[in-house]
Z-matrix of the N, CA and C atoms (Angstrom, degrees):
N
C 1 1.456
C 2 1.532 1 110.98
N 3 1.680 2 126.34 1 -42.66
C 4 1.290 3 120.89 2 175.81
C 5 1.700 4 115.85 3 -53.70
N 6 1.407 5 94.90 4 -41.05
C 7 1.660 6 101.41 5 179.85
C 8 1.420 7 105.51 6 -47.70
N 9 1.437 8 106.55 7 -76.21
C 10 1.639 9 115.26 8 -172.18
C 11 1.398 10 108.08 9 -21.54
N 12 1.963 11 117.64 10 -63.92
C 13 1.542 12 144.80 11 -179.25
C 14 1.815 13 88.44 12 -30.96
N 15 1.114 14 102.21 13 -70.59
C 16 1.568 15 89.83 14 -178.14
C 17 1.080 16 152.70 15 -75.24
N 18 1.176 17 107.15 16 -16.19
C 19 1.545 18 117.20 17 156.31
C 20 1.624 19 100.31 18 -75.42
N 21 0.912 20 154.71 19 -30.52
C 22 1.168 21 145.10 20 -177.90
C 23 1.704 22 110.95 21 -76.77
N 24 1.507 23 118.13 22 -20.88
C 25 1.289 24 121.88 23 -165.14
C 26 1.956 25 83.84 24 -101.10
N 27 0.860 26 132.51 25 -24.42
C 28 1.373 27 133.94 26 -151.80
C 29 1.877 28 99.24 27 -102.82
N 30 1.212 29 119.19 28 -43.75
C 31 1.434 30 115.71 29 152.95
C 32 1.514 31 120.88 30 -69.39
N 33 1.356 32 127.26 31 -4.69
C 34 1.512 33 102.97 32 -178.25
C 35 1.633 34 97.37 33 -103.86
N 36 1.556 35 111.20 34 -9.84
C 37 1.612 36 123.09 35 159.00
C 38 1.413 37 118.93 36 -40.66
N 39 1.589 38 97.76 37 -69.16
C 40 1.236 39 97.32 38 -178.95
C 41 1.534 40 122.17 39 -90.20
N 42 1.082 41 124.63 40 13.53
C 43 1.350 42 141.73 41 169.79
C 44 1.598 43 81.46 42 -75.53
N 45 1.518 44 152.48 43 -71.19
C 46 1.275 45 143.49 44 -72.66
C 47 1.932 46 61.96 45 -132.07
N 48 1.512 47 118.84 46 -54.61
C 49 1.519 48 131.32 47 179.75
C 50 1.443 49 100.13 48 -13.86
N 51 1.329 50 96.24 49 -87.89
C 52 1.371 51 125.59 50 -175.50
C 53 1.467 52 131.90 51 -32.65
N 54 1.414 53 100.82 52 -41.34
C 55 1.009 54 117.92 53 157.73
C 56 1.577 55 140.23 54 -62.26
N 57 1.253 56 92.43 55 -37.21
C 58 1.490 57 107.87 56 -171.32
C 59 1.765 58 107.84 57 -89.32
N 60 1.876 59 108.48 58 -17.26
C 61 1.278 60 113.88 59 166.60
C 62 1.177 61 115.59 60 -78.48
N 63 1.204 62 124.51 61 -38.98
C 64 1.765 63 146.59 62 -175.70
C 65 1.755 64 97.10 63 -37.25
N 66 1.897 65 81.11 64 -56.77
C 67 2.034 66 93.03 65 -146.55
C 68 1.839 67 83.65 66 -83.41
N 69 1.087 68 146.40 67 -25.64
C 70 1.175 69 119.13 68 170.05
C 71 1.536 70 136.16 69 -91.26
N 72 1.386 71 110.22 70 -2.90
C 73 1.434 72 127.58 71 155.82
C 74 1.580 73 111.82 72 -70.90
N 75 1.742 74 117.51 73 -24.05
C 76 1.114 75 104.76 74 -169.15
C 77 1.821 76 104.42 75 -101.46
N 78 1.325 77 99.72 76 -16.85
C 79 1.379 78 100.70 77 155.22
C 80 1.321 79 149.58 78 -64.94
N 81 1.541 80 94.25 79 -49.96
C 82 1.880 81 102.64 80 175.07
C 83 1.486 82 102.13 81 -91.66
N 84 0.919 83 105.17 82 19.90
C 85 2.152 84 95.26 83 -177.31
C 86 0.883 85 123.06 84 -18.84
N 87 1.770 86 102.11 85 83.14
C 88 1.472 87 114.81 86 -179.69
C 89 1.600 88 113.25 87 -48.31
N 90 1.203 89 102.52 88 144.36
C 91 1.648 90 96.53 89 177.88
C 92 1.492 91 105.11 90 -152.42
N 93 1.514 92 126.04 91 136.34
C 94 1.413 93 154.50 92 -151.93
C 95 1.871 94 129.75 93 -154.08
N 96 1.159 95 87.58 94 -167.45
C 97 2.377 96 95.55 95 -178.31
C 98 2.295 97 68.36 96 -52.35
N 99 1.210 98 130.92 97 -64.36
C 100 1.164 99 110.20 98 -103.23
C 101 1.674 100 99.16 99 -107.57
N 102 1.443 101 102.43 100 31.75
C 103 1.634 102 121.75 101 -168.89
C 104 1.664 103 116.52 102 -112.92
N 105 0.608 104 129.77 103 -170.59
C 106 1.826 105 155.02 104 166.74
C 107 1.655 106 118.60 105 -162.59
N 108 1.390 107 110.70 106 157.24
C 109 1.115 108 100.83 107 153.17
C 110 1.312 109 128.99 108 -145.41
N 111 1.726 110 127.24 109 130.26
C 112 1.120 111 121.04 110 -143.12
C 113 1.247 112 97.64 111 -110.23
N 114 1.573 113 116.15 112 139.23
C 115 1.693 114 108.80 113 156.95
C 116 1.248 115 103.05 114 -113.30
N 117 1.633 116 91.89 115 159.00
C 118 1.271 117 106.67 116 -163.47
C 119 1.614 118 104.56 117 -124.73
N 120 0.560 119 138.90 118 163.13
C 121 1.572 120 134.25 119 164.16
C 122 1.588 121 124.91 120 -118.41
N 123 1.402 122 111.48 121 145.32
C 124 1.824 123 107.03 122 -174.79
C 125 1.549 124 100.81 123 -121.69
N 126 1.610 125 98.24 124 171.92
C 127 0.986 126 109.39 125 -161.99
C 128 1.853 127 124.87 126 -27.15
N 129 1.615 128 102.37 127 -54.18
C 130 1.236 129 103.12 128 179.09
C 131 1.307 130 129.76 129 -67.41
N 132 1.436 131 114.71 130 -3.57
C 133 1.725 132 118.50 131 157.58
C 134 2.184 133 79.15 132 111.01
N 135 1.158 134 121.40 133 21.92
C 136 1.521 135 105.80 134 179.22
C 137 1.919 136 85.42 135 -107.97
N 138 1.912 137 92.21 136 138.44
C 139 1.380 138 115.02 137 179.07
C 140 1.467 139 108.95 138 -80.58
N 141 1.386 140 116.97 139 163.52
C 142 1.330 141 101.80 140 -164.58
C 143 2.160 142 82.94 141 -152.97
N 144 0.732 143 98.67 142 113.20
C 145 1.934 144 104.31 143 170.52
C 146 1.841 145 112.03 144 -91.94
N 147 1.062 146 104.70 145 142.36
C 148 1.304 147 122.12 146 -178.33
C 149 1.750 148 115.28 147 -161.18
N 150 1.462 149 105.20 148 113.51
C 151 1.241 150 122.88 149 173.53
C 152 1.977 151 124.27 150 -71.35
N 153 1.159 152 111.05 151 71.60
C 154 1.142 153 119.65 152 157.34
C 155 1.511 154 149.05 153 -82.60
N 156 1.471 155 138.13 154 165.75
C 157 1.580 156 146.15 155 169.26
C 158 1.061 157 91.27 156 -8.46
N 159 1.685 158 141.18 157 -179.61
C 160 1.231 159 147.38 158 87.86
C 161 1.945 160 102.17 159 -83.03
N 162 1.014 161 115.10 160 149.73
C 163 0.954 162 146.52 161 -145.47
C 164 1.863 163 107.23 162 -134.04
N 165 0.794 164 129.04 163 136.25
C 166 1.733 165 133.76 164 168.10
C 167 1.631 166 119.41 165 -151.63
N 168 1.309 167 117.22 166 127.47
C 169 1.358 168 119.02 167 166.35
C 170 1.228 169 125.19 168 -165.78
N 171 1.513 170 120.35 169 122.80
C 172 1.307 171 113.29 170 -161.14
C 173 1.557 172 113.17 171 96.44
N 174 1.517 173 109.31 172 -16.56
C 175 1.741 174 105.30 173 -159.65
C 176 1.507 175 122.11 174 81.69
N 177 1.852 176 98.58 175 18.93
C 178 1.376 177 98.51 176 166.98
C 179 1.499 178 98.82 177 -124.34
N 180 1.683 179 117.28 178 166.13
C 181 1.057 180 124.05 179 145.45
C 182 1.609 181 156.14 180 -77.31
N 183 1.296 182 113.51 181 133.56
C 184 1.503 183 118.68 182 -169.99
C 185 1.247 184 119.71 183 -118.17
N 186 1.473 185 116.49 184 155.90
C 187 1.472 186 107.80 185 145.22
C 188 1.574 187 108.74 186 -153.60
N 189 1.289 188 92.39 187 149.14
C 190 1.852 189 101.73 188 -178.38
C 191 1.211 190 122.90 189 -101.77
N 192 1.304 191 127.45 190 147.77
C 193 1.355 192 153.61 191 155.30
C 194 1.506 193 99.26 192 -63.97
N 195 1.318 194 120.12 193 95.14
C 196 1.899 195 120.29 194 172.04
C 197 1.644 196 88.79 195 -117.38
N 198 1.148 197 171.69 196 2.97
C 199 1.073 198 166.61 197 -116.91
C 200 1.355 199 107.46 198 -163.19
N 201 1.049 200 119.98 199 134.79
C 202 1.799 201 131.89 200 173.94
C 203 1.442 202 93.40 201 -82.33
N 204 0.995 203 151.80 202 -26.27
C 205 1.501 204 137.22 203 152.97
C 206 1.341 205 119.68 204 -61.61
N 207 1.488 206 152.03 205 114.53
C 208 1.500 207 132.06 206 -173.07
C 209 1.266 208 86.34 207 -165.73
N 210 1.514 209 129.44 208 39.84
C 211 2.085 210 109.93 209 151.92
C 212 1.388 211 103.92 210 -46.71
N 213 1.504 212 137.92 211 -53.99
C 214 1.649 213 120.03 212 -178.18
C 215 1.713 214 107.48 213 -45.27
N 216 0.993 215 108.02 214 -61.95
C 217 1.870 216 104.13 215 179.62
C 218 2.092 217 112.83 216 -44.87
N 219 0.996 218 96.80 217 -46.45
C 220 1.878 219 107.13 218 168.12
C 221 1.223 220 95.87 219 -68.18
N 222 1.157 221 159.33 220 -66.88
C 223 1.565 222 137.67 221 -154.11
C 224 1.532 223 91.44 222 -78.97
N 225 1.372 224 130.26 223 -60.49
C 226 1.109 225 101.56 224 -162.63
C 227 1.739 226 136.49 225 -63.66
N 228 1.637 227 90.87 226 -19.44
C 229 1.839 228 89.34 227 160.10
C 230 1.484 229 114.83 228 -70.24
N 231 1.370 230 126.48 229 -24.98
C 232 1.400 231 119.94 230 165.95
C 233 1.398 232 123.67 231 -68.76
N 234 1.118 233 110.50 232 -46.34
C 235 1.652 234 113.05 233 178.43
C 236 1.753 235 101.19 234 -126.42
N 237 1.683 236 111.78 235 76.27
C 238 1.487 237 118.86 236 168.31
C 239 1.658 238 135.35 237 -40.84
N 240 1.589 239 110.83 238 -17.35
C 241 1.475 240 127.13 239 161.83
C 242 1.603 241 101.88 240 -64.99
N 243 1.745 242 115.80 241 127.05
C 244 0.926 243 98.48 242 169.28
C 245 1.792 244 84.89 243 -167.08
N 246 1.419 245 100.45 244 170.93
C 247 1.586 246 96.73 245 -137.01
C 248 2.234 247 66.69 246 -130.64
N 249 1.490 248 100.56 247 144.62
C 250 1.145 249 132.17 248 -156.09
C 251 1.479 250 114.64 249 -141.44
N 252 1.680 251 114.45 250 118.08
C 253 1.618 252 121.84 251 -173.13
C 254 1.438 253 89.59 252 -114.38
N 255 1.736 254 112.08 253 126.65
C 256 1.271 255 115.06 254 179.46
C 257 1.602 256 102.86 255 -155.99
N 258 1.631 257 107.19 256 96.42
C 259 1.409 258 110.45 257 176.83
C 260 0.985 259 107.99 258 70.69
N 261 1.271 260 126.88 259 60.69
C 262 1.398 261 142.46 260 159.18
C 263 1.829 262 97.49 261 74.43
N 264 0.583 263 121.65 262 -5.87
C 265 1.782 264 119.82 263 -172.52
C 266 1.682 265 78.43 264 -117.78
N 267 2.284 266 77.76 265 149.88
C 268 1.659 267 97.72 266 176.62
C 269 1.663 268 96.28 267 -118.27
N 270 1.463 269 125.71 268 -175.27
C 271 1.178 270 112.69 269 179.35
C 272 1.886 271 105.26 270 171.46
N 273 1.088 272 110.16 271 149.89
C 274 2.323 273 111.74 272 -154.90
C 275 1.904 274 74.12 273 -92.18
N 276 1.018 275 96.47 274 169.17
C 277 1.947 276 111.23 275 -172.37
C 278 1.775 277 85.46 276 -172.52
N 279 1.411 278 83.91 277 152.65
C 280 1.043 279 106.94 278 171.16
C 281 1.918 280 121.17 279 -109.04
N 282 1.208 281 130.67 280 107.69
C 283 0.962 282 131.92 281 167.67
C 284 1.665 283 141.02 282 -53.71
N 285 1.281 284 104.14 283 94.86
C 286 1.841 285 96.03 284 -155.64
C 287 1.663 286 80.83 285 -125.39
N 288 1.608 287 108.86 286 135.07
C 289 1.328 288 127.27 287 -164.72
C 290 1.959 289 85.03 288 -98.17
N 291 1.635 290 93.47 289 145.76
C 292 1.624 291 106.65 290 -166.59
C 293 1.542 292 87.79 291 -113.13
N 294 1.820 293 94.96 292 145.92
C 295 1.339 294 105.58 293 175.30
C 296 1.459 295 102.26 294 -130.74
N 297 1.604 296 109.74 295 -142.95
C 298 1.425 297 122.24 296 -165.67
C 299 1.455 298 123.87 297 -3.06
N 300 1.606 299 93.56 298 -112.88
C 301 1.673 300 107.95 299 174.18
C 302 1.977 301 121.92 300 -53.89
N 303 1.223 302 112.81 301 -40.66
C 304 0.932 303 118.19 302 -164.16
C 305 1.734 304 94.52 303 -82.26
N 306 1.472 305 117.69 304 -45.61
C 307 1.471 306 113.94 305 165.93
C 308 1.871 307 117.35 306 -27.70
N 309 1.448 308 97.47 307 -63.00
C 310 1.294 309 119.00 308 -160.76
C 311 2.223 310 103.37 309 -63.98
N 312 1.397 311 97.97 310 -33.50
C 313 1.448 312 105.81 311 168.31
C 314 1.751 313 102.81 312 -70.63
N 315 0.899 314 132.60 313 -67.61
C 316 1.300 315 138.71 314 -149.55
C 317 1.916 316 104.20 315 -64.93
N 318 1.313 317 95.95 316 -26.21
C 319 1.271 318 99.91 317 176.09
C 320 1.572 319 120.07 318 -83.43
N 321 1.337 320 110.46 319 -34.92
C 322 1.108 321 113.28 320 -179.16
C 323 1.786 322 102.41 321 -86.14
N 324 1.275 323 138.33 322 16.38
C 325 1.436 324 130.61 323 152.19
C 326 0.910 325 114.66 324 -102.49
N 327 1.472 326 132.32 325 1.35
C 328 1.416 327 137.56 326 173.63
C 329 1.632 328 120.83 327 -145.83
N 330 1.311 329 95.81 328 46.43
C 331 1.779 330 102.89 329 178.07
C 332 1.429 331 114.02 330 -62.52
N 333 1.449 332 125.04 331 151.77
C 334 1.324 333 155.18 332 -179.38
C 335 1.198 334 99.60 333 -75.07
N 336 1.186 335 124.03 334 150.17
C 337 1.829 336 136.58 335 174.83
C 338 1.527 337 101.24 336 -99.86
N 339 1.203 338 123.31 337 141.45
C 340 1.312 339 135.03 338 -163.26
C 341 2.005 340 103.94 339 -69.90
N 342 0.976 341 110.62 340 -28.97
C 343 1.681 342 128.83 341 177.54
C 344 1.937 343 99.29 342 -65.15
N 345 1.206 344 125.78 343 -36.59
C 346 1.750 345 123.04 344 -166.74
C 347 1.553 346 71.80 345 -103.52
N 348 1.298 347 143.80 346 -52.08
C 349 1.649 348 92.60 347 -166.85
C 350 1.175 349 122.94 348 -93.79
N 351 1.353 350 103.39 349 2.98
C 352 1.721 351 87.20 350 148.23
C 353 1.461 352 138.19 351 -108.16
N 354 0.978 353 108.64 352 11.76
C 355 1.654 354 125.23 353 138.55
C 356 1.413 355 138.11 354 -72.55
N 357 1.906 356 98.18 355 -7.25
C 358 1.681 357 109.36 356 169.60
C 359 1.487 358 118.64 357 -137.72
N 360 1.596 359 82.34 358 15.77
C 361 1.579 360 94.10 359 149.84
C 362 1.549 361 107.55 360 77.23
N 363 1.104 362 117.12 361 20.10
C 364 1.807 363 125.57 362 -177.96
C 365 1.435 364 125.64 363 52.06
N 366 1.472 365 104.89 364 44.84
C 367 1.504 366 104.12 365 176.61
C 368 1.174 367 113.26 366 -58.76
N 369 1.770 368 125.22 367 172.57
C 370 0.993 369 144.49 368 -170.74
C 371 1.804 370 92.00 369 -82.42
N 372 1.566 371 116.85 370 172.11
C 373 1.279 372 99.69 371 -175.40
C 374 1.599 373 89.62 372 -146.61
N 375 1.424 374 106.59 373 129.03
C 376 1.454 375 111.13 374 179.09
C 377 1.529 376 115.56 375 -124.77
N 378 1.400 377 142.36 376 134.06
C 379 1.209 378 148.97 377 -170.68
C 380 1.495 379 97.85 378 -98.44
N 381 1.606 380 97.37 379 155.60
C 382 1.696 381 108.55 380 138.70
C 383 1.330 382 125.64 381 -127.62
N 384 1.143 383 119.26 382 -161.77
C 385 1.920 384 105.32 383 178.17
C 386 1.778 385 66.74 384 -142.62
N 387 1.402 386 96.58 385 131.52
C 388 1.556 387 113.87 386 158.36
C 389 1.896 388 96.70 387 -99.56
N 390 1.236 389 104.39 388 136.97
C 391 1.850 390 129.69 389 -160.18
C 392 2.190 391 72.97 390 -144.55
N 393 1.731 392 82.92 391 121.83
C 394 1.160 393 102.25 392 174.88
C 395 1.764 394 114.04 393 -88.70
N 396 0.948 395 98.26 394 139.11
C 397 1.821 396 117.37 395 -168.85
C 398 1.978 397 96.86 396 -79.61
């Protein structure tokens, strides 16, 4: 029974971790050389900015969904127009969600360090290729 006690006290820890990294990464959205920031827009036509990765592979551009928070990643598969600040220049992109092969490349030029996913709790990880308008 003590065992159980602790594994049960030791997952709602890092449940509590995760959380508390989530909501302050999604707060201070650090942003740098190695960021963008994309708005996205939702249904009701209200813009929404979010400072994320930049991303490169192939000599194209990306950015990922690593975060269990991602309404910007949901609007932008709903409404794929989405307008992009990168190095002082802004610019319309097109949002096209990456799968298979090209997934499996894009990931492997920009892998995660074993320390952030487990500080974000091992989300699933989804790309896009922003294709400039």
């Amino acid at each position: 029974m003590k065992a159980l006690k602790w594994i049960v006290i030791s997952l709602i820890a890092y449940a509590g971790l995760v959380m508390t990294f989530e909501s302050l990464l999604g707060t201070l959205q650090p942003a740098g050389g190695g960021t963008l920031v994309i708005t996205t827009t939702d249904a009701s036509g209200t813009t929404h900015d979010r400072v994320v990765s930049r991303l490169e592979s192939g000599g194209r551009l990306y950015v990922a969904a690593n975060h269990w928070p991602r309404a910007w990643y949901r609007r932008a598969l709903d409404n794929p127009t989405v307008r992009v600040a990168l190095e002082g220049a802004s610019g319309d992109y097109e949002a096209v969600p990456v799968t298979d092969a090209e997934h499996i490349s894009v990931n492997r030029d920009n892998e995660l360090g074993l320390v952030f996913r487990v500080l974000t709790g091992f989300p699933p990880r989804y790309f896009l290729r922003l294709d400039p308008l």
